[in-house]
N, C-alpha and C positions, 0 to 999 in steps of 0.2 A: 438447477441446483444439483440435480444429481451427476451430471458430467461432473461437474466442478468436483463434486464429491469425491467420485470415480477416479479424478484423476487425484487429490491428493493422495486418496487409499493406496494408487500405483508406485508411489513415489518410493524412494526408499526410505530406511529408517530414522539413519540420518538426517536428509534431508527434512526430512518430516519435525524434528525438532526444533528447524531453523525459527528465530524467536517470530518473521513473516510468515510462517507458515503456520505456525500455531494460533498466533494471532485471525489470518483467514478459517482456520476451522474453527475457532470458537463466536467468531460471527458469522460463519454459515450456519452452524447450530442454532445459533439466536433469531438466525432469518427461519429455519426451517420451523424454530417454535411459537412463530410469531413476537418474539421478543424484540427483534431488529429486523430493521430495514433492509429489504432485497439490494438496495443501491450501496449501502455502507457494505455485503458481503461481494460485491461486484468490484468495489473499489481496491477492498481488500484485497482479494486474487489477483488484480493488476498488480498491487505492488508486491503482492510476494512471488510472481510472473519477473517481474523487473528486478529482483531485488540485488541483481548480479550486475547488471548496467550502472556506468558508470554515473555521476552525475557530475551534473555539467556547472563549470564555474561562474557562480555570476556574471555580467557585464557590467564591467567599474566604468561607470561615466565620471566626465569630469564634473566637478562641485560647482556649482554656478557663483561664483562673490560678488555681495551686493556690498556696498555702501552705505555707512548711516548716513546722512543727512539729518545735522540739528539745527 
């Protein structure tokens, strides 16, 4: 937790207000007070890690058509 710390404190200031990044520090907070889960401030720093990568478009399968049958 403390890297993790560490590195947002590095960050800039900007950066730092990104709505990802706020969001990961105040679930590291919550992890460091026993409030929340080690795994939810983990998850958290991935995505504010990623939050620049793009996301990738569903794959459209085709709709299978059934038939009623009465």
């Amino acid at each position: 937790m403390r890297e993790a710390a560490d590195y947002i404190v590095s960050l800039p200031k900007a950066e730092q207000k990104h709505r990802a990044w706020q969001t990961a520090i105040e679930i590291l907070i919550g992890a460091a007070e026993g409030r929340d889960f080690m795994l939810h401030a983990w998850i958290a720093m991935k995505q504010a890690l990623g939050k620049d990568t793009p996301t990738r478009e569903p794959l459209k399968k085709r709709v299978k058509s059934y038939r009623i049958i009465r």
